[in-house]
N, C-alpha and C positions, 0 to 999 in steps of 0.2 A: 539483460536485454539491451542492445546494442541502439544508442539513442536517433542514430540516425534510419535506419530500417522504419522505426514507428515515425517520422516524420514525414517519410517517401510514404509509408503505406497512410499515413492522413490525409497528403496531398492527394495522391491517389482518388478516394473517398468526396473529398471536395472537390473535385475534379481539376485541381489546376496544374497544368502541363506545363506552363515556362517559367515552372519554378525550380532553383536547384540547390540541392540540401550539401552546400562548404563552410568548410571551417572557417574563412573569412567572410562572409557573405554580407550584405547591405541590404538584400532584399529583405525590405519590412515584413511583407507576408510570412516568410521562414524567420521570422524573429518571433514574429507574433505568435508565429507554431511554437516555437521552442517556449515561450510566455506558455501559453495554453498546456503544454507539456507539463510543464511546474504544476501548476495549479491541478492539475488533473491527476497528477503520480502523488502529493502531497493529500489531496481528498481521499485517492484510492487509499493509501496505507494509513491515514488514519479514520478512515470511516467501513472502509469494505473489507480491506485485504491487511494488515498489521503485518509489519516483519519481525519475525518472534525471535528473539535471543533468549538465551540460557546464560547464567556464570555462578559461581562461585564469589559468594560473600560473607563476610565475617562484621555480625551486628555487637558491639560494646557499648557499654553501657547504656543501651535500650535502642542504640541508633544507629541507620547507616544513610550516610549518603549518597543519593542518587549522582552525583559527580564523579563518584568514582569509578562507576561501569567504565566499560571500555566502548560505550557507545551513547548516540545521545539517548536517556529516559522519554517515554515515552505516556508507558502506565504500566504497573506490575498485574501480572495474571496468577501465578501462584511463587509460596516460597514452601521450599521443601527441606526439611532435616536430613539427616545423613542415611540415613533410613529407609528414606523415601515419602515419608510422610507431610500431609499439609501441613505447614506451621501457620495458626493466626497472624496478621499482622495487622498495620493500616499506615494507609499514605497521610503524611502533611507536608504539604506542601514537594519538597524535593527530597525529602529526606523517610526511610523505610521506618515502622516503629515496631519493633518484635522483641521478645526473648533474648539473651543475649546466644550466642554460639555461630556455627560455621552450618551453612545454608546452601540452596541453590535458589538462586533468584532465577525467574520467566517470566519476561515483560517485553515489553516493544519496544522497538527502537526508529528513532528518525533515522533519514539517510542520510548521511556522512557529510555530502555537498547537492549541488542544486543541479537538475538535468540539463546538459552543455551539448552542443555539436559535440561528436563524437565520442562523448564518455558512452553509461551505461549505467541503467538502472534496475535496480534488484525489486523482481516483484515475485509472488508464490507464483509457482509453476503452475496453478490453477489458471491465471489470468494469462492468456496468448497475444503474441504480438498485435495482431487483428483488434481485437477488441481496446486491448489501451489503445490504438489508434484512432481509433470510432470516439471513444472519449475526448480526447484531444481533439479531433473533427468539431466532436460537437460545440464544444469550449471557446476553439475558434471561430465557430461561427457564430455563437453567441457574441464576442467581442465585436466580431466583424457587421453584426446589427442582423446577420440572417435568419433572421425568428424562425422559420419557418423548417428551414435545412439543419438548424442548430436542435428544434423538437422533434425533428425525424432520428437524427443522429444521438441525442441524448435518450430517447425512448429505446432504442434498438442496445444502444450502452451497458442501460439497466436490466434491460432483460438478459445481454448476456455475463454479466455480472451477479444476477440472481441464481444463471443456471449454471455457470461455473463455480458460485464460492457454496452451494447447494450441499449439504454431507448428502453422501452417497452411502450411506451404510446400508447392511441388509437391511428388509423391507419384512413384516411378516403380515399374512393377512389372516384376518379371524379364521378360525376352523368353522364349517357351517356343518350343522347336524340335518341329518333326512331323517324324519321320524316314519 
């Protein structure tokens, strides 16, 4: 998701109109965004929405380091044999503790660097430009002391955050019998 789109669509939301989202910019407001942006994408992925990686790992003698991903650790969700099957493990500290053998690890990952003008940040295609916006809105006007604007916009956040990260799987409802 393209970093500058969710700062236009925050300003938007906050209503400020002469503000403009450049890569060299001095305007404090658009810094403040891109501040609020951070904190905001950094809550989401590790509170609401996680970005789930996969790899291939090899535990010796009893250990594997979380260092050696190809991304930053985060928390492990399952390790799987070759099989496909759960393997027990348990985390301490940075380091995996299992069986020894060739695994697939599934766990989360931080994001690589920090949201900049014009990069781009990876979030589950659950979560739409719109609402990380609203996030960031709110964030900002939290900083910015606007109580008021900042519980509209962080109320309206979570709700859509509930009803997007929501499973949607089929639904069955009891059978009712007519006697």
């Amino acid at each position: 998701m393209n970093v500058n789109d969710i700062l236009n669509k925050a300003l938007e939301l906050l209503g400020i109109r002469d503000a403009q989202v450049a890569a060299n910019t001095t305007d404090e407001r658009v810094l403040d965004l891109v501040s609020a942006l951070g904190v905001t994408y950094l809550r989401l992925i590790t509170e609401y929405a996680p970005l789930e990686r996969e790899q291939s790992v090899t535990v010796a003698n009893g250990v594997f380091a979380t260092s050696g991903l190809s991304e930053k650790f985060f928390d492990a969700v399952r390790l799987t044999d070759e099989s496909g099957e759960a393997v027990p493990f348990r985390m301490r500290g940075d380091v995996l503790l299992a069986k020894d053998g060739k695994y697939t690890l599934r766990y989360y990952a931080l994001p690589q660097s920090y949201p900049a003008i014009g990069g781009t940040v990876e979030v589950t295609p659950k979560v739409r430009l719109d609402l990380l916006a609203r996030g960031v809105a709110a964030e900002y006007a939290m900083s910015a002391m606007m109580y008021e604007e900042s519980l509209l916009h962080e109320r309206k956040y979570k709700e859509g955050l509930k009803k997007a990260l929501m499973p949607h799987g089929a639904k069955t409802l009891p059978v009712k019998r007519w006697i």
